[in-house]
PAKOL-713869 format. One record per residue (C-alpha): residue number from 1; residue in three letters; x, y, z. Coordinates in steps of 0.25 Angstrom, whole numbers, padded with zeros to 4 digits. Example, Ala and Ser with C-alpha at 12.3 -4.5 7.8 and 13.67 -1.06 7.14 Angstrom:
2
> 1,ALA,0049,-0018,0031
> 2,SER,0055,-0004,0029
END
This chain:
466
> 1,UNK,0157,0289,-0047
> 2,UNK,0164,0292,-0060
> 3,UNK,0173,0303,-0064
> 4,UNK,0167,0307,-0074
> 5,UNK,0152,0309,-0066
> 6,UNK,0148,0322,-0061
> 7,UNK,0146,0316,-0048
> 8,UNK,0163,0315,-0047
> 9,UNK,0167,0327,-0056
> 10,UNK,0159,0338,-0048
> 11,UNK,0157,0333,-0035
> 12,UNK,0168,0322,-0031
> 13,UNK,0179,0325,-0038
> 14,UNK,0179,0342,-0033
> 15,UNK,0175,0338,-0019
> 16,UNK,0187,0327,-0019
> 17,UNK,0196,0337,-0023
> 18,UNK,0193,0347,-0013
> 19,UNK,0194,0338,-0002
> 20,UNK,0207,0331,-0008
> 21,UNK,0215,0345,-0010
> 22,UNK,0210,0352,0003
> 23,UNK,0214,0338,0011
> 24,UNK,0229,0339,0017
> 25,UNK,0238,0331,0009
> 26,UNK,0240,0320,0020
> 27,UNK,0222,0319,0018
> 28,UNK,0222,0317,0004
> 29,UNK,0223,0303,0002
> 30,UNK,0213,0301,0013
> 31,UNK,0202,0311,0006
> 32,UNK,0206,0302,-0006
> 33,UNK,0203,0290,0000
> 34,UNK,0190,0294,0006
> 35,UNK,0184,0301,-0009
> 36,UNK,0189,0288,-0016
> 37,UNK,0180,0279,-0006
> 38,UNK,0169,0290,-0009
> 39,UNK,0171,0289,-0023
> 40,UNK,0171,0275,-0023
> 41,UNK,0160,0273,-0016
> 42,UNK,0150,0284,-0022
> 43,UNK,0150,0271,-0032
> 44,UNK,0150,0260,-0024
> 45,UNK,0149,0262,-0009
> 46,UNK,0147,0246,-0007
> 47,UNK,0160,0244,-0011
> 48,UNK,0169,0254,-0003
> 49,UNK,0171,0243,0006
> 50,UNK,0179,0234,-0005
> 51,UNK,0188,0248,-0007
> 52,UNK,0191,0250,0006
> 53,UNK,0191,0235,0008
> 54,UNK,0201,0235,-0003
> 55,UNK,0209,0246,0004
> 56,UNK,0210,0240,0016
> 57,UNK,0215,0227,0012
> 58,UNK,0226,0231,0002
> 59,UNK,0231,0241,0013
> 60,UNK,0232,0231,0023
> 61,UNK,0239,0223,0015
> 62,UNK,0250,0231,0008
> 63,UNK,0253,0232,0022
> 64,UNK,0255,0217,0025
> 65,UNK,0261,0214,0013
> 66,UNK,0272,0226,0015
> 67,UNK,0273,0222,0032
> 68,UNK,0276,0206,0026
> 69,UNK,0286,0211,0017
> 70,UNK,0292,0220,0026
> 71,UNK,0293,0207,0036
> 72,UNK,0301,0199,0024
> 73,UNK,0289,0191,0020
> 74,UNK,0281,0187,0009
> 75,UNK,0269,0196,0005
> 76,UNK,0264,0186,-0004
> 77,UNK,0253,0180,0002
> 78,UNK,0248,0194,0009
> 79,UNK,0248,0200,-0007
> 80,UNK,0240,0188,-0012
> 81,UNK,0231,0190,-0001
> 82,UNK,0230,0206,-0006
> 83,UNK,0227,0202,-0019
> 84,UNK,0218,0191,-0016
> 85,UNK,0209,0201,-0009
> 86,UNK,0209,0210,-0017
> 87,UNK,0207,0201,-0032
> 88,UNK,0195,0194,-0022
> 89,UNK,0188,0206,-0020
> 90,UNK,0191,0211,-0035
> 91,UNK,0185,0196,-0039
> 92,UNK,0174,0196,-0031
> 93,UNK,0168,0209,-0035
> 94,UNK,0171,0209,-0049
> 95,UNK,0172,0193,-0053
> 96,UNK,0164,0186,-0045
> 97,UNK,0152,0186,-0051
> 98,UNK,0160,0184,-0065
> 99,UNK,0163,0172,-0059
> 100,UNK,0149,0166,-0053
> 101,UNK,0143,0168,-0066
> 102,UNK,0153,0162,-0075
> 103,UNK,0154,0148,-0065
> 104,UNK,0139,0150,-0061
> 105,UNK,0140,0155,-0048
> 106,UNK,0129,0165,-0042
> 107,UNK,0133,0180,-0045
> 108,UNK,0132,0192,-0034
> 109,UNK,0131,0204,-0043
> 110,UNK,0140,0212,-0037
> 111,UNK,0144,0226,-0042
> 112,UNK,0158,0227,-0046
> 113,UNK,0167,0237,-0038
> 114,UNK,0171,0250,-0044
> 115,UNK,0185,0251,-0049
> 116,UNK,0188,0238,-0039
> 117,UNK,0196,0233,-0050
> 118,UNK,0206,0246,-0049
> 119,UNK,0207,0247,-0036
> 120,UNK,0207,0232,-0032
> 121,UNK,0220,0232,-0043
> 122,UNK,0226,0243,-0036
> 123,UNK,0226,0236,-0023
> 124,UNK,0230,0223,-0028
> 125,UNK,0244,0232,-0033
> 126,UNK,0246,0238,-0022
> 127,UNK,0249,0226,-0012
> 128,UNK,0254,0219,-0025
> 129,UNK,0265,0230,-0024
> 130,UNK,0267,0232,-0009
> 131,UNK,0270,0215,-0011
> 132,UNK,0280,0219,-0021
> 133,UNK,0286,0231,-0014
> 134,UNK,0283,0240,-0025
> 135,UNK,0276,0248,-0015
> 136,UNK,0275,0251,0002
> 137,UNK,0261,0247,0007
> 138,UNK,0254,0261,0011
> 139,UNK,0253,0263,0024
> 140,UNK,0242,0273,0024
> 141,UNK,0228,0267,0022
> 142,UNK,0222,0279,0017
> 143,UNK,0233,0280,0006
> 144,UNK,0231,0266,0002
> 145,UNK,0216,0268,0002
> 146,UNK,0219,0281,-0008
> 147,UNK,0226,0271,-0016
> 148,UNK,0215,0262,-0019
> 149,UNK,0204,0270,-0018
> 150,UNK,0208,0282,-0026
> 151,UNK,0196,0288,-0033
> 152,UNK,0202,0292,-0046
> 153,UNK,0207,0278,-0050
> 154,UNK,0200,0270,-0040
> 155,UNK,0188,0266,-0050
> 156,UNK,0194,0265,-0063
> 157,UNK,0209,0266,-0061
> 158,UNK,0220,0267,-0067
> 159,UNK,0225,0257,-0058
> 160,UNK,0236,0264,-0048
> 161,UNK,0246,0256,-0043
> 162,UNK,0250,0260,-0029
> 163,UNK,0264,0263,-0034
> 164,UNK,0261,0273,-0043
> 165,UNK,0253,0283,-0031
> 166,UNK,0258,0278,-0020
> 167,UNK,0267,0292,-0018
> 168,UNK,0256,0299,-0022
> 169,UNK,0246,0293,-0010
> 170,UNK,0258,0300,0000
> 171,UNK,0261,0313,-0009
> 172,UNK,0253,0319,-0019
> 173,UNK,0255,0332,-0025
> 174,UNK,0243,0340,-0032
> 175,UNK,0252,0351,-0042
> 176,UNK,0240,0359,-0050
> 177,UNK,0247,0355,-0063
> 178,UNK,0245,0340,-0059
> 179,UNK,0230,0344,-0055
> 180,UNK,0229,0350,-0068
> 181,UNK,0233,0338,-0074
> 182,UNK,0226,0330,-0068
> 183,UNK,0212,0338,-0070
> 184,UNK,0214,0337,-0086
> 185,UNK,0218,0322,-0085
> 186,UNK,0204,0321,-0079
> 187,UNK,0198,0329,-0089
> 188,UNK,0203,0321,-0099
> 189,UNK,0198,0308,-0094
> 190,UNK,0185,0315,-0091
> 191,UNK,0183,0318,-0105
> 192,UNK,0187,0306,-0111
> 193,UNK,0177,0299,-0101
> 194,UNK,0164,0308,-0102
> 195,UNK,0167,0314,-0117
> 196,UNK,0171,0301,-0123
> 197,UNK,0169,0289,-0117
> 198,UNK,0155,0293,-0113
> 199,UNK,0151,0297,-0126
> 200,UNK,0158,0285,-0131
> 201,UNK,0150,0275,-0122
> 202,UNK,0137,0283,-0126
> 203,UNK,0138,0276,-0140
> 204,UNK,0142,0264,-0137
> 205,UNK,0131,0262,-0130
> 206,UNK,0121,0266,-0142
> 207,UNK,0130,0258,-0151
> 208,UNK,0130,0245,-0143
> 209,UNK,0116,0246,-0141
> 210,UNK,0113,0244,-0156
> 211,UNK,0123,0235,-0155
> 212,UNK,0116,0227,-0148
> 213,UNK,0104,0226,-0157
> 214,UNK,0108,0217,-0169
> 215,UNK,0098,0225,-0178
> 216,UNK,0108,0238,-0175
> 217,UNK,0122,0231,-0174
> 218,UNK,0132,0237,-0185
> 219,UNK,0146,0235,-0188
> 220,UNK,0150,0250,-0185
> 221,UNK,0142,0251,-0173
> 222,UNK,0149,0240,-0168
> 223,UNK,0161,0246,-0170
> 224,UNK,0158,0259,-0165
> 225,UNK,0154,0255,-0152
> 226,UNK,0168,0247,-0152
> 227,UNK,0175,0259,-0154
> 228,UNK,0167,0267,-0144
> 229,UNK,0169,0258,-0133
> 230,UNK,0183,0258,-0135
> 231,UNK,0183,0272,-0134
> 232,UNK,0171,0273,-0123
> 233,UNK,0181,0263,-0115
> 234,UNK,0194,0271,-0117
> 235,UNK,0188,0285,-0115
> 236,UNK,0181,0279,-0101
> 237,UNK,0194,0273,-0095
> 238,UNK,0204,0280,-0100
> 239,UNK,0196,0294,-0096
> 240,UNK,0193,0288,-0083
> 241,UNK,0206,0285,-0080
> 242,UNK,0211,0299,-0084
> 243,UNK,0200,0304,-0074
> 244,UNK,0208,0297,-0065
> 245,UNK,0222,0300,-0068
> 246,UNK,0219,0315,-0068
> 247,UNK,0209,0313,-0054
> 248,UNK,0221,0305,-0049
> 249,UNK,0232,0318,-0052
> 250,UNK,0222,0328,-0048
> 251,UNK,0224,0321,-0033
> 252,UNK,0240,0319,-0036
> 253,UNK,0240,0306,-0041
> 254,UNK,0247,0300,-0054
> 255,UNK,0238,0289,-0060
> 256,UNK,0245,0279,-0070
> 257,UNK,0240,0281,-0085
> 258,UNK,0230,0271,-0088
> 259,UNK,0228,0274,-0103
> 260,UNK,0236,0278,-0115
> 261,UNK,0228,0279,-0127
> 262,UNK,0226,0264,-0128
> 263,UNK,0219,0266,-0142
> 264,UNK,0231,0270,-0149
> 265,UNK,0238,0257,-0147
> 266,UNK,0243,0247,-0156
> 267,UNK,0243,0235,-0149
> 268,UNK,0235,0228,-0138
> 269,UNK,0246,0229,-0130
> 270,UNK,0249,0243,-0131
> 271,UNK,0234,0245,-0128
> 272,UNK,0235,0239,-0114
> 273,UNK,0247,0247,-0113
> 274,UNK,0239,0260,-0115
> 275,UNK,0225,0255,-0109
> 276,UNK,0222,0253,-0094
> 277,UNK,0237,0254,-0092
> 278,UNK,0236,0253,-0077
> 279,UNK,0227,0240,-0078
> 280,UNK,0236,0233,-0088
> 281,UNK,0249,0236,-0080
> 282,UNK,0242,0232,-0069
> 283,UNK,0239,0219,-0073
> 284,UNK,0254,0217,-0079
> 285,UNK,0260,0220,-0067
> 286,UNK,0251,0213,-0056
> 287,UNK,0248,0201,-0064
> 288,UNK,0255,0201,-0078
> 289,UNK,0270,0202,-0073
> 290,UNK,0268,0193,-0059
> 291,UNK,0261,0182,-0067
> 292,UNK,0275,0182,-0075
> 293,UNK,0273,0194,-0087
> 294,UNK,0281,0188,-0100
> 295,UNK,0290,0182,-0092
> 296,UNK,0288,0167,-0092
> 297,UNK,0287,0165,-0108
> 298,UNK,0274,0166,-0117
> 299,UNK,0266,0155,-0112
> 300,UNK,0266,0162,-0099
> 301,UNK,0266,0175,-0103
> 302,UNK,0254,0173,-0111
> 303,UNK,0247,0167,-0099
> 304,UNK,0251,0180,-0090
> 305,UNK,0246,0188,-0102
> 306,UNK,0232,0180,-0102
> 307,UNK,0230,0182,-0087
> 308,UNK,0234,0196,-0085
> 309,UNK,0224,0201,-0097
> 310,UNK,0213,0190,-0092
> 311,UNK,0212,0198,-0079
> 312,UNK,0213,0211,-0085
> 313,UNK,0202,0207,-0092
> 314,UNK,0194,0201,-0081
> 315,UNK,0199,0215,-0074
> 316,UNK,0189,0222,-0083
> 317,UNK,0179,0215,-0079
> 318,UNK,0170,0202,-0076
> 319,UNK,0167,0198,-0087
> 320,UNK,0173,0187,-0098
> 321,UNK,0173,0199,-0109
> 322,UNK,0184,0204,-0100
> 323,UNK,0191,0192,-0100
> 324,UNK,0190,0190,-0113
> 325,UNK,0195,0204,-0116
> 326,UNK,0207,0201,-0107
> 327,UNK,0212,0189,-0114
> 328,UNK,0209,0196,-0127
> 329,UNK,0218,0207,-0124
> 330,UNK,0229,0196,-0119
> 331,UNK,0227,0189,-0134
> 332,UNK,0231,0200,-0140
> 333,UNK,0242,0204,-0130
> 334,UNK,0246,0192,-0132
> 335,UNK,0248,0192,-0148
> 336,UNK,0254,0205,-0147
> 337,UNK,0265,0200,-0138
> 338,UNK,0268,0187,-0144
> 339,UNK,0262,0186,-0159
> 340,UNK,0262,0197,-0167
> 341,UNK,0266,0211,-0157
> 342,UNK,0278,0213,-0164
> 343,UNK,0272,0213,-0179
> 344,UNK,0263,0222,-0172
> 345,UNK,0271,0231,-0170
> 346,UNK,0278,0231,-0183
> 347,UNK,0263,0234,-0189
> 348,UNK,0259,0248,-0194
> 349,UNK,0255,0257,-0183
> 350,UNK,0241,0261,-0187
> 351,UNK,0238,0245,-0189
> 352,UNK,0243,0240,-0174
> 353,UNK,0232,0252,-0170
> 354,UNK,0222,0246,-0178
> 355,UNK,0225,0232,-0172
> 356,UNK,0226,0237,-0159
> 357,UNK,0212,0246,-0159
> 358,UNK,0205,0233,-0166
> 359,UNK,0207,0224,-0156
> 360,UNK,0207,0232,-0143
> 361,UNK,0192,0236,-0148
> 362,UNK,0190,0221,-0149
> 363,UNK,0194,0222,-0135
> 364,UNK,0184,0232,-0131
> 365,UNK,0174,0222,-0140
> 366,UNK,0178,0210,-0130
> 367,UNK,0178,0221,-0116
> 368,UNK,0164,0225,-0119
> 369,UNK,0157,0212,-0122
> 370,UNK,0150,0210,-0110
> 371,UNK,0141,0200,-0117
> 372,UNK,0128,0207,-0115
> 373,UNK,0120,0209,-0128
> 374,UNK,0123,0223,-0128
> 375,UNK,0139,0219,-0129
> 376,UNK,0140,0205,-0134
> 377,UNK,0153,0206,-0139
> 378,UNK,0152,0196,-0150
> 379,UNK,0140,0203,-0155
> 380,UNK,0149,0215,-0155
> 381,UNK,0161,0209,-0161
> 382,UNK,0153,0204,-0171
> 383,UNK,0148,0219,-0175
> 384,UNK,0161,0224,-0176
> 385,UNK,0161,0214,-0190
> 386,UNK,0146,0216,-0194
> 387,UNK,0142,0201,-0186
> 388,UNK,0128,0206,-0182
> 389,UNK,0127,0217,-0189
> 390,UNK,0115,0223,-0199
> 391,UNK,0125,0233,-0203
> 392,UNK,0139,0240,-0203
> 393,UNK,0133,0253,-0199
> 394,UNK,0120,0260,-0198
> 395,UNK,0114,0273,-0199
> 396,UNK,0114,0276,-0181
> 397,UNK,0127,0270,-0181
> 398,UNK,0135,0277,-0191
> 399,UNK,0128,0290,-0186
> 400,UNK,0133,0288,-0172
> 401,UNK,0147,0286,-0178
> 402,UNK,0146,0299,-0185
> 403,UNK,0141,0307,-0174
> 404,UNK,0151,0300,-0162
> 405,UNK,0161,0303,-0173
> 406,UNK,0167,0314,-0167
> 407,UNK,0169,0307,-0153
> 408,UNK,0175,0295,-0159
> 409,UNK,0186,0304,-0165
> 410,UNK,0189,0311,-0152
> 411,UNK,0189,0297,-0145
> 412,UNK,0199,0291,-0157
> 413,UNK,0207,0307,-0152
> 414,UNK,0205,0304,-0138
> 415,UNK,0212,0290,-0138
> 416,UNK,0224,0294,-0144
> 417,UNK,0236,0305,-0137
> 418,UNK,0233,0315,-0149
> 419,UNK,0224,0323,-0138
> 420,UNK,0235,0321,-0128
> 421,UNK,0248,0323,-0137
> 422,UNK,0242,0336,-0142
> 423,UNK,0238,0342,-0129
> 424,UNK,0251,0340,-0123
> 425,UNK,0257,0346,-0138
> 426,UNK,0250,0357,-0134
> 427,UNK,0254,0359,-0120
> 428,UNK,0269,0360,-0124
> 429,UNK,0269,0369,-0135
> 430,UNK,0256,0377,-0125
> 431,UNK,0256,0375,-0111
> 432,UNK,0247,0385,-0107
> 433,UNK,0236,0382,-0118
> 434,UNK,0237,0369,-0115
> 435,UNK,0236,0372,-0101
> 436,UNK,0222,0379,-0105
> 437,UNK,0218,0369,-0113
> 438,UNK,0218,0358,-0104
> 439,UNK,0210,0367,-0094
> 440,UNK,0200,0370,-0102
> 441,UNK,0198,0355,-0109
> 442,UNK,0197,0352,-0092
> 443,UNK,0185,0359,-0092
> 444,UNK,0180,0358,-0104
> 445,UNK,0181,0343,-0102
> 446,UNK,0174,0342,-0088
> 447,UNK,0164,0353,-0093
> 448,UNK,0160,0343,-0104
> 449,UNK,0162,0332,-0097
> 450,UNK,0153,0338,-0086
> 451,UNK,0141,0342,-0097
> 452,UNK,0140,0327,-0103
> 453,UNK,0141,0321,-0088
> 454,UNK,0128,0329,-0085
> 455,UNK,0122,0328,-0098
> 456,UNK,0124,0311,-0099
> 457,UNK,0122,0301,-0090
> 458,UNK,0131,0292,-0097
> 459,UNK,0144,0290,-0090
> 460,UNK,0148,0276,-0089
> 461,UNK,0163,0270,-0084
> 462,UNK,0166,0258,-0091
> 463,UNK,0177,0254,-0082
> 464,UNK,0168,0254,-0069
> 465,UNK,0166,0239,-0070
> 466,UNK,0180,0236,-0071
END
C-alpha cells in the first residue's frame, strides 16, 4: 500500500487515526503495532512471518546482550550472533539468487521483501547499540515491535535509530500545532510525489521507449530522459519520505531529515551529505567508523572507503549496476578527498555545481542500467554524445520538451530552498496569512492529488525494490 494510493489516503490512514487518538495513551503503541503489521501485510501477507520473526529475535536479544553485560561479560559473540541472523535473512531474500546466477547455481525466484532493507538495518542498530550501551534494551515487546514495524517509515525509511525515538515509544505528546505541522509536511511530500515525480516518470517511459529504438534514439532525448530520472527519483524518495516525517509527527514522533536538496550541491561529497542522509550515516557509523574510518592512513582508509560505498551500492540492490554505482561514487569521494577537493573548493561556484550535477547524472546513468535493452547503459551513455544516434533531436522530442517545459522549471524550483526560504519569509513578516496559506495549499494539494490518483493509473515507487 502506498501513501500516495487512495486505498491509504481515504480508508487507512482516517481509520488509523481514529483508533490511535481515541486509544488511551498507554494502548497507543499497541494500536500501532497492530496497523503496521496490517499495513504491511496488505502488501505482502506471506512475509509477516520474517517481521515478526525479525521482532522477536532482535527483542530477545537486546535482552541478552544487556543481561551479559550487566553480569560483567562480553556481549560479543551474543551481537555477532544478532547481526548474523539478521544480515542472513537480509542475504537470503535479496542476494541469493544474485549469487546462484552469477556462480551457476539454480535460482528460487523469490520476491524480495518490502522495505526488509530498512527495517532489517534498523534492527541491526539497535542491538549494535544496546552492545555498546548507547542505549537500555526495551523491555516492553509491543514497544519494540512499534519500533521495527512502524508504518510511516517501515517500507521506505528514513532509517530510525532507536536513540533518536526511543523517549518517544514511553511518551508522546500530540500539540495541534505539531499535527498541523505535521499535516502540511505530508502534503508536501504528497505533491512532490503525485505532481512531480509521477509526471516525471510518465515521460521517461515514452522517452526511453524510443530510446530503445535505434531508428528513434536522439542526443536530446537522451538527455532528457537523464534529466527526468533524476528528477522522477528525487521527487519519488525525497516526497516519500516527507510522507513519512509528517505521518510520523502527526503520531508524536520526530523522524530524522533524510534530504536536503542534494541538487544544489557542489561536490559528491556534499551530495551524500544531503541525499539519503539517514542511509549514509548509517553506513558511517556501523561499518565506515568500526572498520577504522581515516584513522589508520590512506591506504586503509581508502580500502574502508571502497567497502563501506560497495555495500551501499549493493544495498540498493542485487544487481552489478548497483555495485558499480557504489564503487563509482567511492572513485569520486575519493578524488575529492585526496586529489583535487581542495582546488575544488577554490573553483568558481557555479562551476563546482556544474561538476557536481555532471557526474551525479552519470551516477543515475550507471543506477538505472539494468542491462535490458530497454536500459542498456552503454547504449545510453553513448546517446548522451550522439553514439547511436540519427540525430540531435527530432520533431516528437523537441515537442515533448516544449510542452513539459513548464514542469521541468517547477522541478528545477522544487529542488532548491527558494520555495521553502520564501514561505518561512513570509511567515515572519505574516503569520496569520501564512497560516492560511499553508491550510489552503493542504487542501489544494490533496484535492489535486486526489483528482490525478483517480484520473491515472500510473503511480510507481521506485525505492520498493530496495
Amino acid at each position: 500500500m502506498l501513501f500516495s494510493s487512495l486505498e491509504f489516503l481515504y480508508l487507512f490512514l482516517p481509520i488509523t487515526l481514529l483508533l490511535y487518538f481515541i486509544a488511551p495513551p498507554m494502548a497507543r503503541n499497541a494500536v500501532l503495532l497492530v496497523v503496521s503489521l496490517i499495513f504491511y501485510g496488505f502488501g505482502e501477507p506471506i512475509y509477516l512471518f520474517l517481521m515478526i520473526f525479525t521482532i522477536g529475535t532482535d527483542y530477545l536479544f537486546g535482552l541478552a546482550i544487556e543481561r551479559k553485560i550487566r553480569r560483567g561479560g562480553s556481549p560479543k559473540s551474543l551481537l555477532v550472533t544478532a547481526v548474523a541472523v539478521n544480515l542472513l535473512l537480509l542475504g537470503f531474500f535479496k542476494y541469493y539468487d544474485f549469487f546462484a546466477s552469477t556462480v551457476g547455481l539454480p535460482t528460487l525466484g523469490l520476491s524480495l521483501p518490502i522495505g526488509i532493507s530498512f527495517y532489517t538495518f534498523q534492527a541491526i542498530s539497535y542491538v549494535i547499540d544496546v552492545a555498546r550501551r548507547e542505549v537500555a534494551a526495551q523491555k516492553n515487546a509491543v514497544s519494540f515491535g512499534t519500533y521495527v514495524t512502524l508504518f510511516p517509515q517501515l517500507i521506505a525509511g528514513p532509517i530510525v535509530r532507536y536513540s533518536e525515538i526511543e523517549a518517544q515509544l514511553k511518551h508522546r505528546k500530540h500539540p495541534l500545532a505539531r499535527i498541523a505541522d505535521g499535516i502540511s509536511i505530508f502534503c508536501v511530500g504528497l505533491a512532490k510525489k503525485v505532481l512531480l515525480a509521477n509526471a516525471a516518470g510518465e515521460l521517461c517511459e515514452e522517452l526511453l521507449f524510443r530510446l530503445s529504438e535505434p531508428t528513434l534514439r536522439t542526443v536530446l532525448g537522451a538527455w532528457l530522459w537523464l534529466v527526468l530520472f533524476a528528477a522522477q527519483i528525487y521527487f519519488d524518495f525525497s516526497g516519500y519520505s516527507d510522507m513519512a516525517v509528517g505521518l510520523g509527527r502527526i503520531f508524536g514522533f520526530e523522524f530524522p531529515r533524510n534530504f536536503r536538496y542534494p541538487y544544489v550541491s557542489r561536490s559528491i561529497t556534499e551530495f551524500w551529505r544531503r541525499w539519503h542522509i539517514t542511509l549514509s550515516s548509517w553506513f558511517r557509523e556501523y561499518v565506515y567508523i568500526p572498520l577504522g574510518g581515516n584513522r589508520r592512513g590512506r591506504g586503509r582508509t581508502l580500502l574502508n572507503l571502497l567497502i563501506t560505498w560497495a555495500l551501499t551500492g549493493l544495498w540498493h540492490g542485487a544487481a552489478w549496476n548497483f555495485l558499480l554505482w557504489g564503487v563509482y561514487f567511492f572513485v569520486l569521494l575519493a578524488l575529492e578527498k585526496f586529489v583535487w577537493g581542495k582546488r575544488l573548493e577554490s573553483a568558481p561556484s557555479l562551476l563546482r555545481h556544474a561538476y557536481a550535477l555532471f557526474f551525479i547524472l552519470l551516477g543515475w546513468l550507471i543506477f538505472a542500467s539494468d542491462g535490458t535493452r530497454a536500459l542498456d547503459g552503454l547504449s545510453l551513455g553513448g546517446a548522451l554524445v550522439g553514439v547511436g544516434c540519427v540525430s540531435f533531436s527530432d520533431g516528437i522530442v523537441f515537442y515533448e520538451l516544449v510542452r513539459f517545459l513548464p514542469l521541468l522549471g517547477t522541478m528545477a524550483i522544487g529542488a532548491t530552498p527558494l520555495p521553502r526560504k520564501l514561505f518561512y519569509r513570509l511567515a515572519e513578516d505574516h503569520p496569520s496569512l501564512a497560516g492560511v496559506a499553508r491550510a489552503l495549499l493542504c487542501v489544494a494539494s490533496l484535492l489535486v492529488c486526489t483528482a490525478y490518483l483517480v484520473d491515472s493509473g500510473y503511480n510507481p515507487f521506485l525505492y520498493f525494490r530496495f
